[in-house]
C-alpha positions in Angstrom: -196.4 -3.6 0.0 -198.4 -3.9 2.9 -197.8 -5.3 6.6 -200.9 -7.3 6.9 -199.7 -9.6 10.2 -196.9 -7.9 11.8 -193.8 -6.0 11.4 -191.1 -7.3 9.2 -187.8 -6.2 7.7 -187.3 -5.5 3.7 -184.6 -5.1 1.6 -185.7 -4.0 -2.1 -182.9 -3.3 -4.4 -182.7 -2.5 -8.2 -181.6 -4.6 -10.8 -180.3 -7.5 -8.7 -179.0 -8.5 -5.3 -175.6 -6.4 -5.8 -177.9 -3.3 -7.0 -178.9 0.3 -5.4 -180.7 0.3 -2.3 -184.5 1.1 -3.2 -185.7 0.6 0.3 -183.9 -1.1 3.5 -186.2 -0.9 6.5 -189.3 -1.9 8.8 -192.5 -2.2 7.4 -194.9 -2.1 10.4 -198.7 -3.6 10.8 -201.1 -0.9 10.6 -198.6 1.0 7.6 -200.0 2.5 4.9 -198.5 1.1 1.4 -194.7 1.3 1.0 -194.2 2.2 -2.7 -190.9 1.1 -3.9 -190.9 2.0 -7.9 -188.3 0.1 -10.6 -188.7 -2.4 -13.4 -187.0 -4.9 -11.5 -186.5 -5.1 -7.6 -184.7 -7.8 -6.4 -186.5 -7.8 -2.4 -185.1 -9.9 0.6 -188.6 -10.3 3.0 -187.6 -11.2 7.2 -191.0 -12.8 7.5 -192.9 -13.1 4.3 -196.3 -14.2 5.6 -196.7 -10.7 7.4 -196.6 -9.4 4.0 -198.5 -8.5 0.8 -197.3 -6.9 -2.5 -199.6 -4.9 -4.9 -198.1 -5.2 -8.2 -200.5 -3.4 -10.9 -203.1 -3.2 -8.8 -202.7 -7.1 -7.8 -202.4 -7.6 -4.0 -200.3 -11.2 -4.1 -199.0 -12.3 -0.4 -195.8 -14.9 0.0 -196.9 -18.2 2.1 -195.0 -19.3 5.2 -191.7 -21.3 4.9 -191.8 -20.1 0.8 -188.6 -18.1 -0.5 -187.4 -14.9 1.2 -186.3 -13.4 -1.7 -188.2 -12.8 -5.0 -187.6 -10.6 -8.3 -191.0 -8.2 -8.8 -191.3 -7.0 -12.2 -194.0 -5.1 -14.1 -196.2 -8.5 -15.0 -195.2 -10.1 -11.0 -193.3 -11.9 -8.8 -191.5 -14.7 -9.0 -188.8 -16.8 -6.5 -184.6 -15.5 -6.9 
């Protein structure tokens, strides 16, 4: 994932919303890609139009006032 407009916070855990802790922090404009590896993250996004995830090689960005928290699997994302 990629900070694209600003900072924001991201939670990324495995499995589920009651899973391990893949990743819990700022990601910050100007970042270089934050690599969070699983089959299935369940991610909680602050401010999801600062952001864009690169699953396989596809960048795919979250638009304003969408869902905060999406499942990412191998084939993409989808809403929790």
């Amino acid at each position: 994932m990629i900070a694209l407009r600003g900072a924001t916070h991201v939670t990324a855990r495995r499995g589920g919303a009651s899973g391990d802790v893949a990743f819990d922090g700022t990601v910050q404009k100007g970042d270089g890609p934050v690599a969070i590896r699983g089959s299935r993250l369940w991610v909680q996004v602050d401010t999801p139009e600062n952001l864009r995830f690169i699953v396989k090689g596809h960048t795919r960005g979250l638009c304003p006032g969408t869902t905060r928290v999406i499942i990412v699997t191998p084939t993409g994302w989808r809403p929790a």
